[in-house]
N, C-alpha and C positions, 0 to 999 in steps of 0.2 A: 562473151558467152560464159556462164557459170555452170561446170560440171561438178560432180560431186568430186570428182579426185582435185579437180582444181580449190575446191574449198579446202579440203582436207588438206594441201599444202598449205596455204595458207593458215589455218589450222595447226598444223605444227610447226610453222615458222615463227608462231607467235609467244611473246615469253610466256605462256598458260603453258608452254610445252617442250619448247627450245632447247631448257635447262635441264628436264629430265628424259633423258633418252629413254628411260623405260615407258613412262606415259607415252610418249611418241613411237616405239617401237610397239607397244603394246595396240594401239589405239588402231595405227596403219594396218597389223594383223588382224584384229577384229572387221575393219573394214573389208578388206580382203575376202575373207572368207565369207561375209554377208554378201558381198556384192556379186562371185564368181557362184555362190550356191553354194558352197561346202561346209553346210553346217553342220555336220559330223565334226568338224576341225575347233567348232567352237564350244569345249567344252570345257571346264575348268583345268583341267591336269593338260589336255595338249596346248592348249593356251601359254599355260606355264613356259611347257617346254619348248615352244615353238618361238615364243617372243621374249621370254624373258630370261630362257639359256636353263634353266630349271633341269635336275637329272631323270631322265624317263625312270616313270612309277614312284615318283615323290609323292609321301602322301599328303594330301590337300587339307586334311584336317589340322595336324601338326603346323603345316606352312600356308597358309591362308592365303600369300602376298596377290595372287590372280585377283582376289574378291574385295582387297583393299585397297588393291591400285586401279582395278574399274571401278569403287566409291569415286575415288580420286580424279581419276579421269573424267566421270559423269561434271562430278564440280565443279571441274575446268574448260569443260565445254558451257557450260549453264553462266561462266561467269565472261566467257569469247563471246559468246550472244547477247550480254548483258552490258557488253562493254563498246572495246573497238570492231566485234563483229555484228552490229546492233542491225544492220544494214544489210547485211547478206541475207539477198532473195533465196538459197536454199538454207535448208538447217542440218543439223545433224544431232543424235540423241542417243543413247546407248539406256534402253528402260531399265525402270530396277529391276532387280532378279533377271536379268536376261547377261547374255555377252553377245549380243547382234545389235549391228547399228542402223539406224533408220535416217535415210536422207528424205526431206518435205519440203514442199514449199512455205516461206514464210507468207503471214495472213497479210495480206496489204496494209490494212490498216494497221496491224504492229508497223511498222513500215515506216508507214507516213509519222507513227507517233512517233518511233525512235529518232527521226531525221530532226523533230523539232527537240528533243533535250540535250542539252550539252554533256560532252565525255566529263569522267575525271579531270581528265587533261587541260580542258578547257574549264573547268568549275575553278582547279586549281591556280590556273593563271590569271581566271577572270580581271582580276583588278588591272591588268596589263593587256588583257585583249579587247578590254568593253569599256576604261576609261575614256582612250582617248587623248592620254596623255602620252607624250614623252616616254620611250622605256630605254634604259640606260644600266649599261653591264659596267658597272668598277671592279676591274682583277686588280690582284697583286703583280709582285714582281720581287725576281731572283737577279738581286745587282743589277746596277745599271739598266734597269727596266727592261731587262730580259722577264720572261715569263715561263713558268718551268711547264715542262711538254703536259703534263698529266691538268693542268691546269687550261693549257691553250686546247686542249680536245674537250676539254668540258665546257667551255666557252661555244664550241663548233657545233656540239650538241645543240646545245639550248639555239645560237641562231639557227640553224636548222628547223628546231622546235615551232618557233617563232617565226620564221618565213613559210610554213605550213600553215600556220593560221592566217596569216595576211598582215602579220604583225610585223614592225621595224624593230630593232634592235641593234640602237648604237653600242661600241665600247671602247673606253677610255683605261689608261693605268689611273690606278689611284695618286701619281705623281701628278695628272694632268687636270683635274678637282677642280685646284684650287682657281682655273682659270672658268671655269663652267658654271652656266646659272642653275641649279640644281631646282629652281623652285618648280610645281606642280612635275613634278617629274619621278614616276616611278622608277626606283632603284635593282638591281640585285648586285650583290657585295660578294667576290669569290675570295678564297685565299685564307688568308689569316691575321690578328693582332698585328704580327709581325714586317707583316709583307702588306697590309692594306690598309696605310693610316684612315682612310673614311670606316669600314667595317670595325676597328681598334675603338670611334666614337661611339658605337654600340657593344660591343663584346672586347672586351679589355685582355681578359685572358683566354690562352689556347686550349680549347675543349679537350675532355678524355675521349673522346667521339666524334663523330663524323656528324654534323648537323645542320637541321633547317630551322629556320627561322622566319616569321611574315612578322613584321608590324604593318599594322594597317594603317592607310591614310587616313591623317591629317590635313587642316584647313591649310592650306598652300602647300600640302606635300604631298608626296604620291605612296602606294604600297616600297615597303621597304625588303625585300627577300636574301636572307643572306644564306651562304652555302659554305659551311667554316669545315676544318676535319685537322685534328694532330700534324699533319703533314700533307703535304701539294699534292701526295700519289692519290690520296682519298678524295679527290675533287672529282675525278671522273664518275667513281661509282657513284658520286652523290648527285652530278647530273644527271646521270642516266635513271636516278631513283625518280626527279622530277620531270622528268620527259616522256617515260613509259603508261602507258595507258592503265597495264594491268597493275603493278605497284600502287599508281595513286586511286586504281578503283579500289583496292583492299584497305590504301590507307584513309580514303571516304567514308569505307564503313566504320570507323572509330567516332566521329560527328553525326551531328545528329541531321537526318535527312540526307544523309550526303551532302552534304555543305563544310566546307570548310570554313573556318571564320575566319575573322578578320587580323586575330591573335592567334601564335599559335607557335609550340616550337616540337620538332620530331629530333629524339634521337636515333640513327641508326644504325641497326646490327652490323658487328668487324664483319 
């Protein structure tokens, strides 16, 4: 059964929301009060001070923040619906100039269409979920092929990732290479120069940044995906940047169509 307060968790469970508590606080008040009738309560200034801690009789003009963080929140709902929530039978909507939110049912045929186009998620892994090939994790390693913790939870990630879609995902140390037939077999490279002699054949020196990288197949090779950063700590935020739905829908929109190409390298913010 899909109720509106069960979207709405879902809804702020989701990184559109998770990360700023005020969106989220904000958004659950607004609901609230549309939902029990008291639209007295939804008015710019009690808003303020009811969700976002604001001092009673602030003036609204001077502090604007109510009418810039329901901009904000509208976008983040419009991009939940556009994204991993493409699929949820109801919706929710906050119109402009208003602060009341509107739960509907979505149109079936939005529905049916959304079901048939692939997430970010899936656009971005594509060469791994639709070849058909082999897909194959090389980490590094800290001594004696120990594997440092921030590294093995980014690894956990991504199989996670990948048994969601239906995808296998072996992994090997890069100590273990030199015994494996690599050909037609899409890669990804964790770690660094230092620690990953196979990734070192592609990227020599150790980035000022935390980085992605695709080379795209070749004739007997597979997509090449490496995930490099200064140090092993930065390996997790850098999985979690290619696993997340809403991340790689924003980083879609920089390509053309939402396509990501075949080539391609992202630096990412400390």
């Amino acid at each position: 059964m899909h109720t509106p307060q069960q979207l709405l968790e879902r809804i702020l469970a989701s990184p559109y929301f998770r990360d700023d508590p005020r969106l989220g606080d904000l958004l659950r008040c607004i609901c609230l009060h549309t939902q029990t009738g008291h639209l007295e309560a939804l008015h710019e200034h009690d808003i303020g001070v009811e969700a976002l801690g604001m001092e009673p009789g602030y003036d609204t003009r001077e502090q604007p923040v109510v009418v810039q963080l329901v901009a904000e929140t509208r976008n983040r709902l419009q991009s939940f619906f556009q994204n991993e929530g493409r699929q949820e039978p109801l919706r929710l909507v906050i119109p402009p100039g208003e602060f009341r939110a509107f739960f509907f049912e979505a149109d079936p045929r939005e529905l049916e269409q959304a079901a048939l186009q692939p997430t970010a998620l899936e656009r971005f892994w594509a060469p791994y979920f639709q070849s058909g090939m082999r897909n194959l994790l090389i980490h590094g390693h800290s001594g004696e092929e120990s594997v440092a913790v921030s590294e093995a939870y980014a690894m956990t990630r991504l199989a996670i990732a990948f048994d969601k879609q239906g995808a296998s995902l072996l992994m090997y140390p890069a100590g273990a290479v030199e015994v494996l037939d690599l050909a037609g077999t899409n890669l990804i490279l964790t770690g660094g120069p230092a620690t990953n002699a196979v990734l070192a054949q592609f990227r020599s020196q150790t980035p000022a940044r935390a980085l992605v990288q695709r080379i795209g197949a070749e004739t007997g090779r597979g997509a090449i995906t490496i995930l490099t950063a200064p140090s092993s700590a930065d390996l997790l935020p850098i999985a979690i940047y290619v696993t997340e739905e809403a991340t790689l829908a924003r980083t879609a929109q920089r390509f053309a169509g939402g396509v990501f190409p075949p080539d391609f390298e992202l630096a990412l913010n400390p």
